[in-house]
C-alpha positions as CSV (number, residue, x, y, z in Angstrom):
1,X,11.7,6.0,22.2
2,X,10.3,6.8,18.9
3,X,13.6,6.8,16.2
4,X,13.0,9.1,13.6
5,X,15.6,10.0,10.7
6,X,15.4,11.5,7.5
7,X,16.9,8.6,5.0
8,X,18.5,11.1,2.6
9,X,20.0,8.3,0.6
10,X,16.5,6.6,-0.3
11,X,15.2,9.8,-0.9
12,X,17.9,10.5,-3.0
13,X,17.6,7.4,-5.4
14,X,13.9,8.1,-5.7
15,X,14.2,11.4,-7.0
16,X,16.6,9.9,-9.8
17,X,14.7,7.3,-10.6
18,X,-10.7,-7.5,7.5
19,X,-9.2,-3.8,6.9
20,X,-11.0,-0.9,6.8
21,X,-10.0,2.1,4.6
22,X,-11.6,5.6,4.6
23,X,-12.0,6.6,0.8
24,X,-10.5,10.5,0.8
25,X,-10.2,12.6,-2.6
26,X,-6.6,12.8,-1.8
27,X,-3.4,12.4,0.4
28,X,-3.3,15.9,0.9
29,X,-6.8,16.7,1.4
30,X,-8.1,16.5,4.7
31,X,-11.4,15.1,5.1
32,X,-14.4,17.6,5.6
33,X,-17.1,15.1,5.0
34,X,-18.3,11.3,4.9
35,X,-16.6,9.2,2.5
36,X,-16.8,6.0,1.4
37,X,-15.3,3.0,3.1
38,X,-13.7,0.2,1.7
39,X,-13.8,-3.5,3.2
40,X,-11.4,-6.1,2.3
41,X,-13.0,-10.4,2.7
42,X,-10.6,-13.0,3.3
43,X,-13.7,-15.3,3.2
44,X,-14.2,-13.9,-0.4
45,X,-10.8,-12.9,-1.6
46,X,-12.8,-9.3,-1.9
47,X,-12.7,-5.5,-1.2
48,X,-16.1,-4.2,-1.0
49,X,-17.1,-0.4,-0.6
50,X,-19.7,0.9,1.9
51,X,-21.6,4.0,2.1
52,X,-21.6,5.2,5.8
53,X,-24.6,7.3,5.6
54,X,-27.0,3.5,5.0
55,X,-26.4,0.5,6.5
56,X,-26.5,-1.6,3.5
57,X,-23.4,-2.2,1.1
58,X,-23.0,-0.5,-2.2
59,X,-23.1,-2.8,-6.1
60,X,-18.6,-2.1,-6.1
61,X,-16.7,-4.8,-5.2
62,X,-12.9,-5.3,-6.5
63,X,-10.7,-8.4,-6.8
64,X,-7.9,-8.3,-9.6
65,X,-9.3,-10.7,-12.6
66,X,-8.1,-11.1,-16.1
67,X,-11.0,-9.6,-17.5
68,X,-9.2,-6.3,-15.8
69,X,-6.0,-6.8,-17.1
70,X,-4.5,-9.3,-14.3
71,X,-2.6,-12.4,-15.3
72,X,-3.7,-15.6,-14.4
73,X,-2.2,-17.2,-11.9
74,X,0.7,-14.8,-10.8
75,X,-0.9,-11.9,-10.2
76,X,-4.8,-13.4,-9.2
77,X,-3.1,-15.5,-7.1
78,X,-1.6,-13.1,-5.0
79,X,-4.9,-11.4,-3.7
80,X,-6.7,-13.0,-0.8
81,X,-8.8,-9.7,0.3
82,X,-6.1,-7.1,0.4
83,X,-3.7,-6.0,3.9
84,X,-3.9,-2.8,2.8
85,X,-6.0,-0.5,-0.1
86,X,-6.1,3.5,-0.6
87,X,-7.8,5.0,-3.1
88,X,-5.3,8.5,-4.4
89,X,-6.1,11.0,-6.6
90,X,-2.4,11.8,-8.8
91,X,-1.7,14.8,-9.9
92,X,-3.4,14.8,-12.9
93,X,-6.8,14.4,-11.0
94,X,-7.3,11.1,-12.4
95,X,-8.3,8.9,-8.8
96,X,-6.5,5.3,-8.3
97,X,-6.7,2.2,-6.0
98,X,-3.4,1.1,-4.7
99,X,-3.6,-2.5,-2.9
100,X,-1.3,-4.3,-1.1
101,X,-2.0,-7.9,0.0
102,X,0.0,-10.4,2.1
103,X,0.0,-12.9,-0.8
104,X,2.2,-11.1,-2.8
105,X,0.1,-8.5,-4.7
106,X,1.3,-5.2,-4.9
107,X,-1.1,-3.1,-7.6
108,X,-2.5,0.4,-9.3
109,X,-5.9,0.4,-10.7
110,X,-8.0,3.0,-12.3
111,X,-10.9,3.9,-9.7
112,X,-14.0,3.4,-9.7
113,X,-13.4,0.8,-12.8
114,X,-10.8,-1.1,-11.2
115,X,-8.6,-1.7,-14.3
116,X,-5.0,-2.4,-13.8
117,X,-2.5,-0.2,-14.0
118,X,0.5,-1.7,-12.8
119,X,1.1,-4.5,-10.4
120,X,4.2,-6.8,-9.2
121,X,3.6,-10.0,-7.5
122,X,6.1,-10.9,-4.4
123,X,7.0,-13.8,-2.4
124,X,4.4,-14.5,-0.2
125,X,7.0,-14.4,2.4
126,X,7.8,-11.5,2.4
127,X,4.0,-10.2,3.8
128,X,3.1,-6.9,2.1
129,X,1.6,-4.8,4.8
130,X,1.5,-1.2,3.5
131,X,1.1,0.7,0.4
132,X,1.3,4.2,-0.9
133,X,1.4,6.1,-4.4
134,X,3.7,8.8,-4.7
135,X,2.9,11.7,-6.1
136,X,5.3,10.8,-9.3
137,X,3.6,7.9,-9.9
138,X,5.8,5.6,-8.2
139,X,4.9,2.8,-5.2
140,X,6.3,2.6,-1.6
141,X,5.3,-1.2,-0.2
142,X,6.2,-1.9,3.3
143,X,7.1,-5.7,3.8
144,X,6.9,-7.6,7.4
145,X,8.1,-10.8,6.6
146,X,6.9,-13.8,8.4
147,X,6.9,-15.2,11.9
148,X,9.6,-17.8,10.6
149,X,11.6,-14.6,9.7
150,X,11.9,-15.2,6.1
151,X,11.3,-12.5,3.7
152,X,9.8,-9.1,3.8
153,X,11.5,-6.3,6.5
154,X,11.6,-3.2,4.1
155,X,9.9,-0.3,2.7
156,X,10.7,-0.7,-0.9
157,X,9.6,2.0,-4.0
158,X,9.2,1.0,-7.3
159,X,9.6,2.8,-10.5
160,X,6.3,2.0,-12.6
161,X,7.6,3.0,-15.8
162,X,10.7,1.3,-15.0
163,X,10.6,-1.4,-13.0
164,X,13.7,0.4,-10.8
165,X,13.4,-0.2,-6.8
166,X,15.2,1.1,-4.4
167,X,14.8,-0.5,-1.0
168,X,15.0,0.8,2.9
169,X,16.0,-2.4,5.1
170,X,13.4,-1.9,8.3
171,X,13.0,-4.7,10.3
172,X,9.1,-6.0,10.4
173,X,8.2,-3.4,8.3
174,X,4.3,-2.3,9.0
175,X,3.2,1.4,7.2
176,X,4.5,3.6,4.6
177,X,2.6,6.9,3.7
178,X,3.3,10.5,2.1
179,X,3.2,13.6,3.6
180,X,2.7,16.4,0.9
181,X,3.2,18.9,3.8
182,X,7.3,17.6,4.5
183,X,7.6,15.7,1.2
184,X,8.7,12.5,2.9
185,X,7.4,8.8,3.2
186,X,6.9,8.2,6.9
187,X,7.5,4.6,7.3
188,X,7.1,2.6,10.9
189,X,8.8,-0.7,12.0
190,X,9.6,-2.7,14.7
191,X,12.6,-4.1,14.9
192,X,13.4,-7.2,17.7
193,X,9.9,-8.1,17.3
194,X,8.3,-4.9,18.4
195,X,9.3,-6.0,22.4
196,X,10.5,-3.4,23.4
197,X,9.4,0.8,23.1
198,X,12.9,1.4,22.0
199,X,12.0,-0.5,19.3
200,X,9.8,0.7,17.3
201,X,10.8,3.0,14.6
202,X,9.1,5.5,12.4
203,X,11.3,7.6,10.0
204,X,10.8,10.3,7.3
205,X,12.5,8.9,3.8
């Protein structure tokens, strides 16, 4: 049974306050043509971007380094290849990376340049899964946790001119994204370790 509620009082403080990824022009956009797709390397602590029309990669790669704004070693040494990376366009047509990574790095960089924006680094614990820019700018992260069950299960958002967060407990917290047609955040868990089909969960914040 799929559990799916509406998590008014999230919502509520927000308004007050190897993966593969397909490279779309925007959240709400469906696609209509190829895009580019974007690769993150464990073996090479990279994201690379490939151009499905050829079969060879393209010259952009992205890792976070000082020389783009990232500090040396807390936020570096959260990236190990990215869990999960999007790139968004905000509302002011200007188009962004958002990265999530299980070492702690939660991020917004300019795209194609892949300057930082903003970034928090996390325990490693707590297993960053999922990403997603909202369309005011802020972050949703969705947090696992670890098989020893420390850290991580919830979907938290983060103010980025702030620093506010307000956080959603969900146990083994997998995926958060928008849905400009609703305007919610779907987020999916699986609390008791996912055993069971009553126990997954995906709700609309």
């Amino acid at each position: 049974m799929i559990n799916r509620g509406s998590g008014a009082a999230v919502a509520a403080a927000l308004v007050c306050g190897i993966s593969l990824v397909a490279v779309a022009p925007s959240a709400a956009t469906a696609a209509t043509a190829d895009h580019s797709i974007l690769v993150g390397d464990q073996a090479t602590n990279k994201i690379y971007r490939l151009n499905p029309a050829t079969s060879a990669w393209d010259s952009w790669t992205w890792a976070p380094t000082t020389a783009l704004g990232y500090t040396s070693p807390a936020e570096t040494g959260g990236f190990n290849g990215g869990n999960d990376f999007r790139v968004r366009t905000t509302t002011s047509g200007l188009q962004r990376l958002v990265v999530a990574d299980g070492a702690g790095l939660a991020t917004v960089a300019t795209y194609p340049a892949g300057e930082r924006v903003w970034a928090v680094k996390v325990p490693a614990a707590d297993n960053l899964h999922s990403i997603e820019l909202l369309p005011d700018g802020n972050v949703a992260i969705a947090a696992t946790g670890t098989a020893a069950g420390t850290g991580g299960d919830y979907v938290r958002v983060y103010s980025t001119s702030t620093g506010a967060t307000a956080t959603f407990p969900l146990e083994t917290a997998h995926a958060v994204l928008w849905d400009p047609g609703i305007r919610r955040l779907w987020v999916a868990g699986s609390p008791n370790d996912g055993t069971a089909a009553e126990s997954q969960v995906l709700k609309a914040l």
